[in-house]
N, C-alpha and C positions, 0 to 999 in steps of 0.2 A: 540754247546751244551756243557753245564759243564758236567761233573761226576755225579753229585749227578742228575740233569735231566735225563741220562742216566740209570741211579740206579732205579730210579722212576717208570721207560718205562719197567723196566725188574719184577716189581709185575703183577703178576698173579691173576687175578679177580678171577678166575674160582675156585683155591685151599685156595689162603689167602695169600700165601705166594710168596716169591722171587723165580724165575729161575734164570740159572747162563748166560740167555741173553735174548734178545725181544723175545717173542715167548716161548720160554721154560717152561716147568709143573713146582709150587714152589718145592723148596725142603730146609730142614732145614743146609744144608750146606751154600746154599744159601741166605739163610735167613738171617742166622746171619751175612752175610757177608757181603750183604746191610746195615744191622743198623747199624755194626760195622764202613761203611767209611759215613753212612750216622752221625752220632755221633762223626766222625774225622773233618766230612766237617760245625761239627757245626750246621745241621738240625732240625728245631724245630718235633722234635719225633709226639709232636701232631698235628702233619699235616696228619701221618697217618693212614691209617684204621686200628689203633689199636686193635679193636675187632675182627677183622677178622683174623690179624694174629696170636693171641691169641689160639683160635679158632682152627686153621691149625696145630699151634703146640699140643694144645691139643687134635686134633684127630688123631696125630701120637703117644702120648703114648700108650704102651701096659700094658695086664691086669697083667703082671711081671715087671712092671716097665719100663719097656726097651723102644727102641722109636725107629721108621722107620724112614726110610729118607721121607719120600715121601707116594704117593699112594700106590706105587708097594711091599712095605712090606720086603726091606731088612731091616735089624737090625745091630748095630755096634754102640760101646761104642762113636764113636763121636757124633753121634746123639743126643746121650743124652748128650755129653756138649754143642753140640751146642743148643740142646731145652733149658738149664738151662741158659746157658750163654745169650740168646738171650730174656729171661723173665725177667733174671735180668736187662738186660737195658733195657725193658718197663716195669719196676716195676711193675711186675705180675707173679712175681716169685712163689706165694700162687697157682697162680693159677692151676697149676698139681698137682698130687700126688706124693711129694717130698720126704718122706719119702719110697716108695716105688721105685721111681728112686734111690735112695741113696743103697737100700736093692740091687736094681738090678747092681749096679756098681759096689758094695762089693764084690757079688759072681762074678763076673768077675779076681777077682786076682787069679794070678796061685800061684803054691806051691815054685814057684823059686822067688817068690818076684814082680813079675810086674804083668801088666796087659796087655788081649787081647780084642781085635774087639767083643769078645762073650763072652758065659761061655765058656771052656777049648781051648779058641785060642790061638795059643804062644804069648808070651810078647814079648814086641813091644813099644818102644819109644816111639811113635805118640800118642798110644794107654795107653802108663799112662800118658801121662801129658793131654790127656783127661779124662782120670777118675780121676787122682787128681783134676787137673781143676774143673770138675764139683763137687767133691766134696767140692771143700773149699769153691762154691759159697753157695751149699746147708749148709755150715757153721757145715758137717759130717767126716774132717779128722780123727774125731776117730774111724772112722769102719772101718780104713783099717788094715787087720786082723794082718799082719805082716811087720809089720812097721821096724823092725831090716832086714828081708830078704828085703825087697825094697828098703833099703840104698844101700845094698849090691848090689843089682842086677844094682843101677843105678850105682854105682861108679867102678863097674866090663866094665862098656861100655867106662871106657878109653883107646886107647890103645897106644902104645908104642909113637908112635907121639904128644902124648898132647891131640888131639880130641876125640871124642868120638861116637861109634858107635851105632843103635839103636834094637840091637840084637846081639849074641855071632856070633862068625868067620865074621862078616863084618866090610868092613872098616870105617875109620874115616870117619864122614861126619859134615857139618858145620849144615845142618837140624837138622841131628839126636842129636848135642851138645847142639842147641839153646834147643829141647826138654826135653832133659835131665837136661840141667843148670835151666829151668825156673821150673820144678819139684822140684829140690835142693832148688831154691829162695821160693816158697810156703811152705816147708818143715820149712823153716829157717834153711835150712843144708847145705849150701852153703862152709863149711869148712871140709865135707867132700872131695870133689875133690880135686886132685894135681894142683893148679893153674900154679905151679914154673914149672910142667911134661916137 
């Protein structure tokens, strides 16, 4: 069996969406992660039940914008890139209240510059280059309120070794760089980091 057959096996009739194997409830982590290698693997999109996954994402936004994984009702700013990002490749991105996800990922920046999992969770690597992420699809980089403390905070996560870390006092990690550098690249700020470090 290829990849993409396997990818296929692991939608979820019952929810709409993708689990992260055969059997498993969908969830928007998932989701996106199927269309993502199914879009890699070259799959015609309109093969499938597009309304239904539609659907699944749309009854995971909340009435603040914000978005759950799944049934079970946690919340966490990757969900909403991964609902945004996952619309945008089946061009139905109109379809949510995109304006109000934008509003909900705004108030997610802390006062140091980055962004968390929620409103007031510590910043967190992962956790901006998902809300920038889904902000630039929503085509809303200008609501991020503090754009001068965000350079800051990302270009503070170099440390001494060249790498960069995804939070203060941790160390260098190759994840937390790739997070931070592709933040820089959406930014067009890719000149603030010490390349030569």
């Amino acid at each position: 069996p290829s990849i993409v057959e396997w990818v296929l096996k692991c939608y979820d009739k019952s929810t709409g969406g993708f689990g992260g194997n055969l059997g498993h409830d969908g969830h928007l982590l998932y989701t996106l992660s199927a269309i993502q290698i199914l879009v890699i693997a070259n799959y015609d999109l309109k093969q499938l039940p597009k309304e239904k996954i539609v659907n699944f994402i749309l009854s995971l936004q909340q009435d603040d914008g914000s978005f759950a994984g799944d049934q079970w009702g946690e919340i966490d700013t990757r969900f909403s890139y991964c609902a945004l990002s996952t619309l945008s490749l089946l061009s139905s991105l109109e379809r949510i209240d995109v304006p109000k996800a934008v509003e909900y990922i705004a108030s997610c920046q802390n006062l140091d510059g980055g962004f968390g999992s929620m409103q007031g969770a510590e910043s967190h690597a992962g956790q901006v280059l998902c809300c920038v992420g889904a902000l630039s699809i929503a085509k809303s980089l200008a609501v991020i309120r503090y754009p001068d403390l965000l350079g800051w905070w990302l270009v503070e996560r170099q440390c001494d070794s060249g790498g960069l870390n995804g939070r203060p006092e941790k160390q260098a990690d190759v994840c937390y760089s790739w997070w931070i550098l592709s933040v820089l690249s959406i930014l067009g700020r890719m000149d603030w980091i010490n390349r030569d470090k």
